[in-house]
C-alpha positions in Angstrom: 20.8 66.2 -104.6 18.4 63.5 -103.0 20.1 64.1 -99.8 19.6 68.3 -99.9 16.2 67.7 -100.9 15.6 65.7 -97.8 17.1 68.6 -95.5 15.2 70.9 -97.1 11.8 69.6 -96.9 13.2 68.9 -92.7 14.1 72.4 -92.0 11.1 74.3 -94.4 11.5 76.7 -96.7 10.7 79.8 -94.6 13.2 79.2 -92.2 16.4 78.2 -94.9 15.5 81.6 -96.7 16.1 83.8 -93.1 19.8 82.2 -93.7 23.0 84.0 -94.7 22.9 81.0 -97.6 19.8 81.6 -99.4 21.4 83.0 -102.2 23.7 80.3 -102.6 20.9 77.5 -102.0 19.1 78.8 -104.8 21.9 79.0 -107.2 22.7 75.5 -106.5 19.1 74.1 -106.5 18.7 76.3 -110.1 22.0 74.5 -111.0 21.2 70.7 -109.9 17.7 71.5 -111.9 19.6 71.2 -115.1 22.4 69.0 -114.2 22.6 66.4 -117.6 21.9 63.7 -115.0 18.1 62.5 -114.6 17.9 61.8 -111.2 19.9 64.9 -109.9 18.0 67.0 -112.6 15.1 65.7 -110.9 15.8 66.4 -107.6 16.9 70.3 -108.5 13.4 70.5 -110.3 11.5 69.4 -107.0 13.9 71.5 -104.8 13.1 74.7 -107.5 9.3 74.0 -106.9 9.6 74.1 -103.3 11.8 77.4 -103.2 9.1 79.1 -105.9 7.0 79.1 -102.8 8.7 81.2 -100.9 8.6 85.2 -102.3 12.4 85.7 -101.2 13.2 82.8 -102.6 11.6 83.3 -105.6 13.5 86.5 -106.4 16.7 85.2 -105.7 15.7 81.8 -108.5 14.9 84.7 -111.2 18.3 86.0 -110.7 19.9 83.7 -110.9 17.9 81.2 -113.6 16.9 82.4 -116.8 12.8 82.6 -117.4 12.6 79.4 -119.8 14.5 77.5 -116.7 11.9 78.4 -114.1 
C-alpha cells in the first residue's frame, strides 16, 4: 500500500485517472482504506484523499464505496 501510494503521488492524480485502470485503482485504494490492518488501512485512507481530488475520480470512489466509507 505504502509502495502504491508512493507511485501515485510520482505520476499525479490527473494523469492515473486518463488510464484504462482508473476504475480499478479506485476500487483497490477504497479497498486498502478498510483493510483490518493499520498501516495499510492508512495508506488506502491517504490514497482515497488524494483520488477525492480528482472529479473522475471521485465518481468512480462513490461507486464503488459506500457514503459512510468516503
Amino acid at each position: 500500500a505504502e509502495l502504491l501510494l508512493s507511485l501515485m503521488e510520482k505520476m499525479g492524480v490527473t494523469k492515473l485517472a486518463g488510464t484504462p485502470r482508473a476504475e480499478r485503482l479506485a476500487h483497490v485504494a477504497g479497498t486498502l482504506a478498510q483493510d483490518c490492518h493499520k498501516d495499510t488501512r492508512h495508506y488506502g485512507q491517504e490514497m482515497v484523499k488524494m483520488l477525492l481530488n480528482n472529479q473522475k475520480f471521485k465518481k468512480l470512489l462513490e461507486q464503488s464505496l459506500s457514503p459512510h466509507d468516503l
